[in-house]
TORKOL-4160 file (C-alpha; in steps of 0.2 Angstrom, whole numbers, padded with zeros to 4 digits, m for minus):
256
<pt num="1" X="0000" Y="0000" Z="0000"/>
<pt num="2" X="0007" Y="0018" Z="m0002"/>
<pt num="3" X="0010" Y="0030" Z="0010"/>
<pt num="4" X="m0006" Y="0038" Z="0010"/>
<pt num="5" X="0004" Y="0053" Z="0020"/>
<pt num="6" X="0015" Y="0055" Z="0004"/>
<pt num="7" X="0000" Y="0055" Z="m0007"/>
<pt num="8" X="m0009" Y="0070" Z="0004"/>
<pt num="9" X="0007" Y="0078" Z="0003"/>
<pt num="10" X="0009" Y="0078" Z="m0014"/>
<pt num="11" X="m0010" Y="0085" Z="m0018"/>
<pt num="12" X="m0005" Y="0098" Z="m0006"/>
<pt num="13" X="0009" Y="0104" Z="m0018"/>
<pt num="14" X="0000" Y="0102" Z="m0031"/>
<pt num="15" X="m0014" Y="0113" Z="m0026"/>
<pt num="16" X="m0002" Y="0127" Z="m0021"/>
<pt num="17" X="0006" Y="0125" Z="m0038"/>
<pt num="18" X="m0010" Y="0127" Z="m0047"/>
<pt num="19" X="m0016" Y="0141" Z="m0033"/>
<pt num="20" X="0002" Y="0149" Z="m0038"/>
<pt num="21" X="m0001" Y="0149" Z="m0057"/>
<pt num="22" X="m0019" Y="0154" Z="m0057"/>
<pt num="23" X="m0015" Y="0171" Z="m0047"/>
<pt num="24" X="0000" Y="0176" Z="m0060"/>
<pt num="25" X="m0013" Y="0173" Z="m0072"/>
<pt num="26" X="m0028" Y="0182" Z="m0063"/>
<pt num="27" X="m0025" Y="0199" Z="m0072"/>
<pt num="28" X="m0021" Y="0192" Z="m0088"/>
<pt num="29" X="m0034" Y="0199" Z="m0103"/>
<pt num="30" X="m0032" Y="0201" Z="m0121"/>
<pt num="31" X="m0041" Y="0212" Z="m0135"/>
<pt num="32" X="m0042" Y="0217" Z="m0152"/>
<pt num="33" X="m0033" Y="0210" Z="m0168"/>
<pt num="34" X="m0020" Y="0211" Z="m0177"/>
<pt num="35" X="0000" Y="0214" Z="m0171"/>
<pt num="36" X="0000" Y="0208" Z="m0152"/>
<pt num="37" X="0007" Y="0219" Z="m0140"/>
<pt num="38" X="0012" Y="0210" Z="m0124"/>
<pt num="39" X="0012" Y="0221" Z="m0110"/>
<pt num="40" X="0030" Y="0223" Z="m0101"/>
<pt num="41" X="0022" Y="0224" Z="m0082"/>
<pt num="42" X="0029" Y="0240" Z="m0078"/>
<pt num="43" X="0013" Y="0252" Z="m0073"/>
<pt num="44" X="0012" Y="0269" Z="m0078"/>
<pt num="45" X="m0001" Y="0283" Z="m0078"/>
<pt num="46" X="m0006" Y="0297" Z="m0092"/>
<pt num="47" X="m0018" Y="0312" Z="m0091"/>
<pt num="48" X="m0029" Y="0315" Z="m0105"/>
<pt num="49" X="m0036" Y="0329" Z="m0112"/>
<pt num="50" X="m0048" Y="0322" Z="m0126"/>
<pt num="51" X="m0060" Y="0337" Z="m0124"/>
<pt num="52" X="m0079" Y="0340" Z="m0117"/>
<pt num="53" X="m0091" Y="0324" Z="m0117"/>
<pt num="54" X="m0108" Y="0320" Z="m0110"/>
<pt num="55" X="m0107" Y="0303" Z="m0113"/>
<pt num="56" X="m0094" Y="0287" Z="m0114"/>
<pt num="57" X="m0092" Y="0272" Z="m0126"/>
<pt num="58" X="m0082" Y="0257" Z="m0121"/>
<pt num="59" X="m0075" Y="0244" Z="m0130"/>
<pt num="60" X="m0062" Y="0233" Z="m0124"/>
<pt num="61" X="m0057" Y="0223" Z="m0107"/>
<pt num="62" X="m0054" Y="0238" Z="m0096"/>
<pt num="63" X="m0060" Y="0245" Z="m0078"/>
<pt num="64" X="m0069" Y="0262" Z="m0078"/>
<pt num="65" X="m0072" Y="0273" Z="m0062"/>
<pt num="66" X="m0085" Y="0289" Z="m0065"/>
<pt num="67" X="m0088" Y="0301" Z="m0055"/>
<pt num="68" X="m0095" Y="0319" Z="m0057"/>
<pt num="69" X="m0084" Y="0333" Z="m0056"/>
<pt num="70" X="m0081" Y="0352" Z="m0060"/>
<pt num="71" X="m0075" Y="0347" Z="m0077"/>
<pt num="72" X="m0071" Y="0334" Z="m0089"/>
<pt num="73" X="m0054" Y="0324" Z="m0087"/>
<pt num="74" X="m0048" Y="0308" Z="m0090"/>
<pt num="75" X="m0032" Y="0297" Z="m0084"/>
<pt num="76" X="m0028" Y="0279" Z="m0090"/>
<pt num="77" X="m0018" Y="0266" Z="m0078"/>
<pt num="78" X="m0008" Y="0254" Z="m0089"/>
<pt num="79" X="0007" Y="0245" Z="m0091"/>
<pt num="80" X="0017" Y="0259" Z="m0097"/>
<pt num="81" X="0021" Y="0250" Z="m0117"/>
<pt num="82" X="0003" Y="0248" Z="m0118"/>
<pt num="83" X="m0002" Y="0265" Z="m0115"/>
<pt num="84" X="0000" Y="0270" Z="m0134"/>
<pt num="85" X="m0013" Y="0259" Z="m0140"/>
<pt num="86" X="m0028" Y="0264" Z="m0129"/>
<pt num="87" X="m0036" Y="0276" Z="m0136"/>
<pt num="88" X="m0045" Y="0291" Z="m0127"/>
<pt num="89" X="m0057" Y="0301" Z="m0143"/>
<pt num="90" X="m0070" Y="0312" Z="m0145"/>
<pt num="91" X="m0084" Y="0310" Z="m0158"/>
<pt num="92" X="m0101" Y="0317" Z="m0160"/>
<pt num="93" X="m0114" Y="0308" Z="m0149"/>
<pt num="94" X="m0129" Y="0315" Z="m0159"/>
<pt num="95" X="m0141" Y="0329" Z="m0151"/>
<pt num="96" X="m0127" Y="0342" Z="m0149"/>
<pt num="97" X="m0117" Y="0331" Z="m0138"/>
<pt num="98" X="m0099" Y="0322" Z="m0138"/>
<pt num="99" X="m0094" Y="0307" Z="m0135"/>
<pt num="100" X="m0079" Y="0299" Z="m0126"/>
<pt num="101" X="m0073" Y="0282" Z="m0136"/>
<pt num="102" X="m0062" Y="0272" Z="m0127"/>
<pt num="103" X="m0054" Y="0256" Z="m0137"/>
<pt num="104" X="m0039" Y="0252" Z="m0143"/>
<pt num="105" X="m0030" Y="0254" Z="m0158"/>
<pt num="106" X="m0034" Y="0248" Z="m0172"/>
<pt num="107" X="m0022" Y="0233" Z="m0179"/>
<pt num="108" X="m0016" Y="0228" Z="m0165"/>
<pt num="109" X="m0021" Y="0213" Z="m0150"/>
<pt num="110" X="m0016" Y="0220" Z="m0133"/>
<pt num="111" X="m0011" Y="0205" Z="m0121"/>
<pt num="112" X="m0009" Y="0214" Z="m0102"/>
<pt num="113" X="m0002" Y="0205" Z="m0086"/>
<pt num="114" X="m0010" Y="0222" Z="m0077"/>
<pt num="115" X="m0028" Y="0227" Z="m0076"/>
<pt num="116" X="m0032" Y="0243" Z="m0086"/>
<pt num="117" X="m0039" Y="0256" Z="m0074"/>
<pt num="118" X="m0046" Y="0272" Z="m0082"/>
<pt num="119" X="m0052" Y="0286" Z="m0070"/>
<pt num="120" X="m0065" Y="0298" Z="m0076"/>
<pt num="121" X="m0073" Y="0316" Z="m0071"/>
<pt num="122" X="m0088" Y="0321" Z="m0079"/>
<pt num="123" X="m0099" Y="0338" Z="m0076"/>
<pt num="124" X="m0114" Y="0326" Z="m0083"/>
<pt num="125" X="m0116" Y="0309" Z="m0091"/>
<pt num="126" X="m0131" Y="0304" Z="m0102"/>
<pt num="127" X="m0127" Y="0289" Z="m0111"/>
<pt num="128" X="m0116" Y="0274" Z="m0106"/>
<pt num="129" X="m0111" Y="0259" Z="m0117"/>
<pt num="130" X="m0101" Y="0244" Z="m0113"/>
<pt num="131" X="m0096" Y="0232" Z="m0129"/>
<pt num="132" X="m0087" Y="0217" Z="m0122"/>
<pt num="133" X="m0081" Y="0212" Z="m0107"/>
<pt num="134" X="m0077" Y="0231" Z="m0094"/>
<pt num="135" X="m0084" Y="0233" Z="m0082"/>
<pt num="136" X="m0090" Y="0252" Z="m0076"/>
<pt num="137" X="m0094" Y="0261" Z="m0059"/>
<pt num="138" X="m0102" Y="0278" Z="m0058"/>
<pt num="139" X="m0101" Y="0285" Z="m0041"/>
<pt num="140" X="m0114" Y="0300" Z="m0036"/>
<pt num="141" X="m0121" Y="0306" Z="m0054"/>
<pt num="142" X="m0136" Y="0320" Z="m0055"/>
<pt num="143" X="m0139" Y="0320" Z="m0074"/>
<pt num="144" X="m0157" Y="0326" Z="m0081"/>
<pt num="145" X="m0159" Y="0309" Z="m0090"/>
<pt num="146" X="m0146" Y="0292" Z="m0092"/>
<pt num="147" X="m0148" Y="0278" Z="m0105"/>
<pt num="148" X="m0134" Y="0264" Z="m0102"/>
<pt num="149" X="m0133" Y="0249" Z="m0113"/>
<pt num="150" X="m0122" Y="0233" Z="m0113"/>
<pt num="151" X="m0118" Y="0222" Z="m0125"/>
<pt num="152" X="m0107" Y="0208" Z="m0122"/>
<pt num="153" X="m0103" Y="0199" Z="m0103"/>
<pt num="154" X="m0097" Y="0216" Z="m0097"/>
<pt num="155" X="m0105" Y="0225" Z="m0080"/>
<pt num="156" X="m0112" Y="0243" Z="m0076"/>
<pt num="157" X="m0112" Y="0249" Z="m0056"/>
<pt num="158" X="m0123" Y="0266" Z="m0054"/>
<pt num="159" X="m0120" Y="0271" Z="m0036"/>
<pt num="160" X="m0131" Y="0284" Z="m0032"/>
<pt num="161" X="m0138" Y="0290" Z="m0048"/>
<pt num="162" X="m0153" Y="0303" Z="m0046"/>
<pt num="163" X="m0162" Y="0306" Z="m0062"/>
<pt num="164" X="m0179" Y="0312" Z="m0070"/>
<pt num="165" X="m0177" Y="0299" Z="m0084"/>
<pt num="166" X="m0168" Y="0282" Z="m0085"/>
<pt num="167" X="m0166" Y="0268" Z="m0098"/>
<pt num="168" X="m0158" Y="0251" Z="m0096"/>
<pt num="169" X="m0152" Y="0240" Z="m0112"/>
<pt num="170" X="m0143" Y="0222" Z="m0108"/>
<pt num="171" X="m0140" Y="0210" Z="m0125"/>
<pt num="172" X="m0128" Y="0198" Z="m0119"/>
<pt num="173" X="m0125" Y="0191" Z="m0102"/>
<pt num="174" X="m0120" Y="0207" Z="m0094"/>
<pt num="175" X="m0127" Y="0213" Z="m0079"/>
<pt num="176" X="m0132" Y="0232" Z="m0073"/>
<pt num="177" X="m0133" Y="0237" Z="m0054"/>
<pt num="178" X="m0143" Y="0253" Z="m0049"/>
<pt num="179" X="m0146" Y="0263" Z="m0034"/>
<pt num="180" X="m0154" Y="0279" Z="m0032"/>
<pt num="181" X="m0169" Y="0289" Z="m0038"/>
<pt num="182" X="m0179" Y="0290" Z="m0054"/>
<pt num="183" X="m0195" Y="0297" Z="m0058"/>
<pt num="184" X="m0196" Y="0283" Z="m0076"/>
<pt num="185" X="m0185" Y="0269" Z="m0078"/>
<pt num="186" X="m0186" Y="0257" Z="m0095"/>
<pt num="187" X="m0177" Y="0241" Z="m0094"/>
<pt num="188" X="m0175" Y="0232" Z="m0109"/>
<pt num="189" X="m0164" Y="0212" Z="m0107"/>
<pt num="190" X="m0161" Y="0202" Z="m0124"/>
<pt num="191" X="m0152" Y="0186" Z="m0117"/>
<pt num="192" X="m0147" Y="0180" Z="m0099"/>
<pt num="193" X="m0143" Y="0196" Z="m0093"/>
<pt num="194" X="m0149" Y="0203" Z="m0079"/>
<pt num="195" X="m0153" Y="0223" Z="m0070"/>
<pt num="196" X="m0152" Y="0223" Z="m0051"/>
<pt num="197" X="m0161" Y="0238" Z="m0048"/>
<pt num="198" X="m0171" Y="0235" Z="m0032"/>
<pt num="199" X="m0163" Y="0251" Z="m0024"/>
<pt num="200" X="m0168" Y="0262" Z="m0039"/>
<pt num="201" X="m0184" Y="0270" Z="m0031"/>
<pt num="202" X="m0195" Y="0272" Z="m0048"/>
<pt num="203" X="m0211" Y="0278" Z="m0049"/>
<pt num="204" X="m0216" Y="0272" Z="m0064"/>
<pt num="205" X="m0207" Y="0256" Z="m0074"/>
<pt num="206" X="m0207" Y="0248" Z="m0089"/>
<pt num="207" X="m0197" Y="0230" Z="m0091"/>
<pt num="208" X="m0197" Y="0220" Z="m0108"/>
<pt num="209" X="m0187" Y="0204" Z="m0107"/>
<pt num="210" X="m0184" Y="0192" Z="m0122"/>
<pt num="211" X="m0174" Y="0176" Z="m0115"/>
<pt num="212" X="m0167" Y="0172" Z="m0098"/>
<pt num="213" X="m0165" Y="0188" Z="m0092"/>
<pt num="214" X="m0170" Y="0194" Z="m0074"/>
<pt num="215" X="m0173" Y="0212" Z="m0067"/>
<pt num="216" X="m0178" Y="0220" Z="m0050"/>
<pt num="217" X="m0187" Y="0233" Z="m0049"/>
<pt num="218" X="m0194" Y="0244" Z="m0037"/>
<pt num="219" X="m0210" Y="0254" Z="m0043"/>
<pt num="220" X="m0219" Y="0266" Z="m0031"/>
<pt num="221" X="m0235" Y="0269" Z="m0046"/>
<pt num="222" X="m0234" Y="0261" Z="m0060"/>
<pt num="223" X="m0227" Y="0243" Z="m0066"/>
<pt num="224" X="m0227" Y="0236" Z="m0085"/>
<pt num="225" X="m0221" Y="0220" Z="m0088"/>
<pt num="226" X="m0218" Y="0211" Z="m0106"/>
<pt num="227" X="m0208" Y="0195" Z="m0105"/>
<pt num="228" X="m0206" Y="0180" Z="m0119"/>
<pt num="229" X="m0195" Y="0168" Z="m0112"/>
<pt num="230" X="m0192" Y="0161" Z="m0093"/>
<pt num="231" X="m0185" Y="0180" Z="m0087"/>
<pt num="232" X="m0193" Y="0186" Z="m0071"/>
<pt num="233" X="m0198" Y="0202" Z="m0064"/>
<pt num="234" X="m0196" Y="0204" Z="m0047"/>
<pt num="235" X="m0201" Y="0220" Z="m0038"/>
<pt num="236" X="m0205" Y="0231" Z="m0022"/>
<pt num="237" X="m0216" Y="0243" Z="m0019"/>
<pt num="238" X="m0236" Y="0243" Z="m0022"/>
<pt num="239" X="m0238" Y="0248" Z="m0041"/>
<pt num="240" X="m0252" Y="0246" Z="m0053"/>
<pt num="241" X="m0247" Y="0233" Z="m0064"/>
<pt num="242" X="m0250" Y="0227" Z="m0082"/>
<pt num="243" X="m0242" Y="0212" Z="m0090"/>
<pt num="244" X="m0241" Y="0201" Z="m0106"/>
<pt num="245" X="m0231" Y="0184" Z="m0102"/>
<pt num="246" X="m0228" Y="0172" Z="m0116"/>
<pt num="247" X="m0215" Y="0159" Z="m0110"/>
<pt num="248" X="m0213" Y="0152" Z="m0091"/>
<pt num="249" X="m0208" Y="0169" Z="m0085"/>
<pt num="250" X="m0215" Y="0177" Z="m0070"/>
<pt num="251" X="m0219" Y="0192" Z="m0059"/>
<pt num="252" X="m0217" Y="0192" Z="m0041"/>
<pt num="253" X="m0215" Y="0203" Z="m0027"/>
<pt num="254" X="m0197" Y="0203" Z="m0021"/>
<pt num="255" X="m0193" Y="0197" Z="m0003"/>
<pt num="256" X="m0185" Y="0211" Z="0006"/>
Protein backbone atom coordinates (compact mmCIF):
# COMPACT_ATOMS: atom_id res chain seq x y z
CA UNK A 1 0.00 0.00 0.00
CA UNK A 2 1.33 3.54 -0.47
CA UNK A 3 1.93 6.01 1.91
CA UNK A 4 -1.20 7.60 2.04
CA UNK A 5 0.71 10.68 3.92
CA UNK A 6 2.95 10.93 0.80
CA UNK A 7 -0.02 11.01 -1.37
CA UNK A 8 -1.82 13.99 0.78
CA UNK A 9 1.46 15.61 0.61
CA UNK A 10 1.84 15.64 -2.86
CA UNK A 11 -1.93 17.03 -3.50
CA UNK A 12 -1.06 19.64 -1.19
CA UNK A 13 1.75 20.78 -3.51
CA UNK A 14 0.06 20.44 -6.16
CA UNK A 15 -2.87 22.56 -5.16
CA UNK A 16 -0.33 25.36 -4.26
CA UNK A 17 1.16 24.90 -7.55
CA UNK A 18 -1.95 25.48 -9.39
CA UNK A 19 -3.13 28.18 -6.69
CA UNK A 20 0.40 29.83 -7.64
CA UNK A 21 -0.22 29.84 -11.44
CA UNK A 22 -3.77 30.86 -11.46
CA UNK A 23 -3.07 34.26 -9.36
CA UNK A 24 0.10 35.10 -11.96
CA UNK A 25 -2.55 34.65 -14.45
CA UNK A 26 -5.57 36.32 -12.67
CA UNK A 27 -5.00 39.73 -14.41
CA UNK A 28 -4.13 38.43 -17.60
CA UNK A 29 -6.78 39.79 -20.55
CA UNK A 30 -6.31 40.23 -24.19
CA UNK A 31 -8.18 42.34 -26.93
CA UNK A 32 -8.42 43.45 -30.46
CA UNK A 33 -6.57 41.95 -33.52
CA UNK A 34 -3.93 42.22 -35.44
CA UNK A 35 0.05 42.75 -34.11
CA UNK A 36 -0.09 41.54 -30.48
CA UNK A 37 1.30 43.79 -27.93
CA UNK A 38 2.30 42.08 -24.79
CA UNK A 39 2.43 44.24 -21.93
CA UNK A 40 5.90 44.51 -20.29
CA UNK A 41 4.34 44.77 -16.44
CA UNK A 42 5.75 47.91 -15.65
CA UNK A 43 2.68 50.33 -14.62
CA UNK A 44 2.41 53.73 -15.67
CA UNK A 45 -0.29 56.63 -15.50
CA UNK A 46 -1.28 59.31 -18.41
CA UNK A 47 -3.60 62.34 -18.19
CA UNK A 48 -5.73 63.05 -20.95
CA UNK A 49 -7.11 65.80 -22.43
CA UNK A 50 -9.54 64.47 -25.28
CA UNK A 51 -12.05 67.35 -24.83
CA UNK A 52 -15.76 67.94 -23.31
CA UNK A 53 -18.13 64.70 -23.37
CA UNK A 54 -21.52 64.07 -22.10
CA UNK A 55 -21.34 60.53 -22.62
CA UNK A 56 -18.78 57.35 -22.88
CA UNK A 57 -18.43 54.30 -25.13
CA UNK A 58 -16.46 51.35 -24.19
CA UNK A 59 -14.91 48.74 -25.98
CA UNK A 60 -12.32 46.68 -24.70
CA UNK A 61 -11.48 44.64 -21.32
CA UNK A 62 -10.85 47.61 -19.11
CA UNK A 63 -12.07 49.04 -15.53
CA UNK A 64 -13.80 52.35 -15.52
CA UNK A 65 -14.47 54.62 -12.41
CA UNK A 66 -16.95 57.70 -13.04
CA UNK A 67 -17.69 60.15 -10.92
CA UNK A 68 -19.07 63.72 -11.34
CA UNK A 69 -16.78 66.63 -11.18
CA UNK A 70 -16.26 70.36 -11.99
CA UNK A 71 -14.97 69.37 -15.50
CA UNK A 72 -14.22 66.79 -17.74
CA UNK A 73 -10.81 64.77 -17.38
CA UNK A 74 -9.54 61.57 -18.04
CA UNK A 75 -6.44 59.42 -16.77
CA UNK A 76 -5.65 55.88 -17.95
CA UNK A 77 -3.59 53.27 -15.67
CA UNK A 78 -1.55 50.74 -17.75
CA UNK A 79 1.43 49.06 -18.26
CA UNK A 80 3.30 51.71 -19.49
CA UNK A 81 4.28 49.99 -23.44
CA UNK A 82 0.55 49.63 -23.59
CA UNK A 83 -0.46 53.05 -22.96
CA UNK A 84 -0.03 54.07 -26.85
CA UNK A 85 -2.55 51.80 -28.06
CA UNK A 86 -5.53 52.70 -25.87
CA UNK A 87 -7.26 55.11 -27.16
CA UNK A 88 -9.08 58.13 -25.32
CA UNK A 89 -11.32 60.18 -28.55
CA UNK A 90 -14.04 62.38 -29.00
CA UNK A 91 -16.87 62.01 -31.53
CA UNK A 92 -20.27 63.46 -32.04
CA UNK A 93 -22.85 61.57 -29.90
CA UNK A 94 -25.79 63.08 -31.79
CA UNK A 95 -28.25 65.80 -30.12
CA UNK A 96 -25.49 68.34 -29.82
CA UNK A 97 -23.37 66.27 -27.65
CA UNK A 98 -19.84 64.50 -27.56
CA UNK A 99 -18.89 61.37 -26.95
CA UNK A 100 -15.79 59.82 -25.22
CA UNK A 101 -14.68 56.46 -27.21
CA UNK A 102 -12.49 54.31 -25.33
CA UNK A 103 -10.87 51.14 -27.40
CA UNK A 104 -7.78 50.38 -28.62
CA UNK A 105 -6.06 50.89 -31.55
CA UNK A 106 -6.86 49.54 -34.31
CA UNK A 107 -4.41 46.60 -35.72
CA UNK A 108 -3.26 45.56 -33.00
CA UNK A 109 -4.18 42.56 -30.03
CA UNK A 110 -3.20 44.01 -26.61
CA UNK A 111 -2.16 41.08 -24.26
CA UNK A 112 -1.90 42.72 -20.45
CA UNK A 113 -0.46 41.06 -17.24
CA UNK A 114 -1.91 44.34 -15.41
CA UNK A 115 -5.52 45.42 -15.22
CA UNK A 116 -6.35 48.69 -17.24
CA UNK A 117 -7.72 51.19 -14.74
CA UNK A 118 -9.27 54.49 -16.34
CA UNK A 119 -10.46 57.25 -14.01
CA UNK A 120 -13.00 59.53 -15.29
CA UNK A 121 -14.67 63.12 -14.24
CA UNK A 122 -17.60 64.10 -15.85
CA UNK A 123 -19.85 67.61 -15.25
CA UNK A 124 -22.83 65.23 -16.62
CA UNK A 125 -23.29 61.70 -18.14
CA UNK A 126 -26.27 60.90 -20.43
CA UNK A 127 -25.31 57.81 -22.17
CA UNK A 128 -23.14 54.84 -21.21
CA UNK A 129 -22.23 51.84 -23.43
CA UNK A 130 -20.11 48.88 -22.66
CA UNK A 131 -19.17 46.41 -25.71
CA UNK A 132 -17.41 43.49 -24.32
CA UNK A 133 -16.10 42.47 -21.44
CA UNK A 134 -15.46 46.22 -18.87
CA UNK A 135 -16.70 46.69 -16.41
CA UNK A 136 -17.95 50.33 -15.28
CA UNK A 137 -18.79 52.10 -11.74
CA UNK A 138 -20.39 55.50 -11.52
CA UNK A 139 -20.15 57.04 -8.14
CA UNK A 140 -22.74 59.96 -7.25
CA UNK A 141 -24.14 61.22 -10.82
CA UNK A 142 -27.13 63.96 -10.93
CA UNK A 143 -27.81 64.02 -14.81
CA UNK A 144 -31.45 65.12 -16.26
CA UNK A 145 -31.71 61.85 -18.02
CA UNK A 146 -29.25 58.33 -18.37
CA UNK A 147 -29.60 55.68 -21.05
CA UNK A 148 -26.79 52.77 -20.38
CA UNK A 149 -26.62 49.74 -22.50
CA UNK A 150 -24.39 46.61 -22.54
CA UNK A 151 -23.62 44.38 -25.07
CA UNK A 152 -21.43 41.62 -24.48
CA UNK A 153 -20.70 39.89 -20.69
CA UNK A 154 -19.39 43.30 -19.39
CA UNK A 155 -20.91 45.10 -16.06
CA UNK A 156 -22.46 48.59 -15.21
CA UNK A 157 -22.44 49.79 -11.19
CA UNK A 158 -24.56 53.10 -10.87
CA UNK A 159 -24.09 54.24 -7.16
CA UNK A 160 -26.17 56.78 -6.35
CA UNK A 161 -27.68 58.03 -9.56
CA UNK A 162 -30.51 60.66 -9.16
CA UNK A 163 -32.31 61.28 -12.48
CA UNK A 164 -35.75 62.48 -14.02
CA UNK A 165 -35.34 59.73 -16.86
CA UNK A 166 -33.50 56.48 -16.99
CA UNK A 167 -33.21 53.61 -19.55
CA UNK A 168 -31.57 50.10 -19.26
CA UNK A 169 -30.31 48.07 -22.37
CA UNK A 170 -28.62 44.43 -21.70
CA UNK A 171 -27.97 42.02 -25.06
CA UNK A 172 -25.61 39.54 -23.72
CA UNK A 173 -25.06 38.13 -20.42
CA UNK A 174 -23.94 41.45 -18.83
CA UNK A 175 -25.42 42.52 -15.81
CA UNK A 176 -26.31 46.40 -14.51
CA UNK A 177 -26.67 47.49 -10.87
CA UNK A 178 -28.65 50.63 -9.85
CA UNK A 179 -29.21 52.55 -6.76
CA UNK A 180 -30.89 55.84 -6.40
CA UNK A 181 -33.76 57.76 -7.59
CA UNK A 182 -35.87 58.05 -10.88
CA UNK A 183 -38.96 59.44 -11.61
CA UNK A 184 -39.28 56.58 -15.25
CA UNK A 185 -37.08 53.76 -15.52
CA UNK A 186 -37.23 51.32 -18.91
CA UNK A 187 -35.45 48.26 -18.74
CA UNK A 188 -34.90 46.38 -21.88
CA UNK A 189 -32.87 42.49 -21.39
CA UNK A 190 -32.24 40.50 -24.79
CA UNK A 191 -30.46 37.30 -23.31
CA UNK A 192 -29.37 36.02 -19.88
CA UNK A 193 -28.58 39.12 -18.66
CA UNK A 194 -29.88 40.68 -15.81
CA UNK A 195 -30.64 44.67 -14.05
CA UNK A 196 -30.41 44.60 -10.16
CA UNK A 197 -32.14 47.58 -9.57
CA UNK A 198 -34.27 47.04 -6.37
CA UNK A 199 -32.68 50.14 -4.86
CA UNK A 200 -33.70 52.42 -7.86
CA UNK A 201 -36.78 54.09 -6.23
CA UNK A 202 -38.95 54.48 -9.50
CA UNK A 203 -42.17 55.68 -9.80
CA UNK A 204 -43.24 54.43 -12.89
CA UNK A 205 -41.42 51.21 -14.86
CA UNK A 206 -41.36 49.60 -17.80
CA UNK A 207 -39.43 46.08 -18.25
CA UNK A 208 -39.44 43.99 -21.61
CA UNK A 209 -37.36 40.76 -21.44
CA UNK A 210 -36.88 38.31 -24.40
CA UNK A 211 -34.70 35.27 -23.04
CA UNK A 212 -33.45 34.41 -19.69
CA UNK A 213 -33.02 37.67 -18.32
CA UNK A 214 -34.03 38.74 -14.85
CA UNK A 215 -34.69 42.39 -13.50
CA UNK A 216 -35.55 43.98 -10.06
CA UNK A 217 -37.38 46.63 -9.86
CA UNK A 218 -38.83 48.78 -7.35
CA UNK A 219 -42.08 50.86 -8.70
CA UNK A 220 -43.86 53.14 -6.23
CA UNK A 221 -47.00 53.80 -9.16
CA UNK A 222 -46.75 52.19 -12.08
CA UNK A 223 -45.48 48.65 -13.27
CA UNK A 224 -45.43 47.20 -16.99
CA UNK A 225 -44.16 44.01 -17.52
CA UNK A 226 -43.52 42.11 -21.12
CA UNK A 227 -41.64 38.94 -21.09
CA UNK A 228 -41.17 36.04 -23.76
CA UNK A 229 -39.10 33.59 -22.40
CA UNK A 230 -38.39 32.12 -18.68
CA UNK A 231 -37.05 35.93 -17.44
CA UNK A 232 -38.69 37.16 -14.23
CA UNK A 233 -39.56 40.41 -12.85
CA UNK A 234 -39.12 40.83 -9.34
CA UNK A 235 -40.22 43.99 -7.69
CA UNK A 236 -40.96 46.17 -4.36
CA UNK A 237 -43.17 48.52 -3.89
CA UNK A 238 -47.15 48.67 -4.34
CA UNK A 239 -47.53 49.66 -8.23
CA UNK A 240 -50.38 49.29 -10.67
CA UNK A 241 -49.50 46.64 -12.88
CA UNK A 242 -50.10 45.49 -16.48
CA UNK A 243 -48.48 42.36 -17.92
CA UNK A 244 -48.13 40.12 -21.11
CA UNK A 245 -46.12 36.82 -20.38
CA UNK A 246 -45.53 34.48 -23.14
CA UNK A 247 -43.02 31.86 -22.01
CA UNK A 248 -42.50 30.30 -18.11
CA UNK A 249 -41.58 33.73 -16.96
CA UNK A 250 -42.92 35.36 -14.01
CA UNK A 251 -43.76 38.38 -11.82
CA UNK A 252 -43.43 38.45 -8.15
CA UNK A 253 -43.08 40.62 -5.37
CA UNK A 254 -39.31 40.61 -4.23
CA UNK A 255 -38.60 39.47 -0.65
CA UNK A 256 -36.97 42.13 1.27
Amino acid sequence: MKNPQRRIAFAALAFAGLAAVTGAQAWSWTFGSGERIKGSGEVGSEARTPGGFDAIQLSGSFKVQVRQAASDSVEVRAEKNLLPYIETRIVDGGKGGKTLEITTKKGFQLAGTQPVQISIGMIVLRSLAVDGSGDVRVEGMKTPSLDAAIAGSGDIRLQELFSEKVGFKVAGSGDIYAKGRTNSLTISVAGSGDVKAAELASDEVSVKIAGSGDAQVQANKALKVSIAGSGDVRYLGSPEISSSVAGSGSIKRLNN
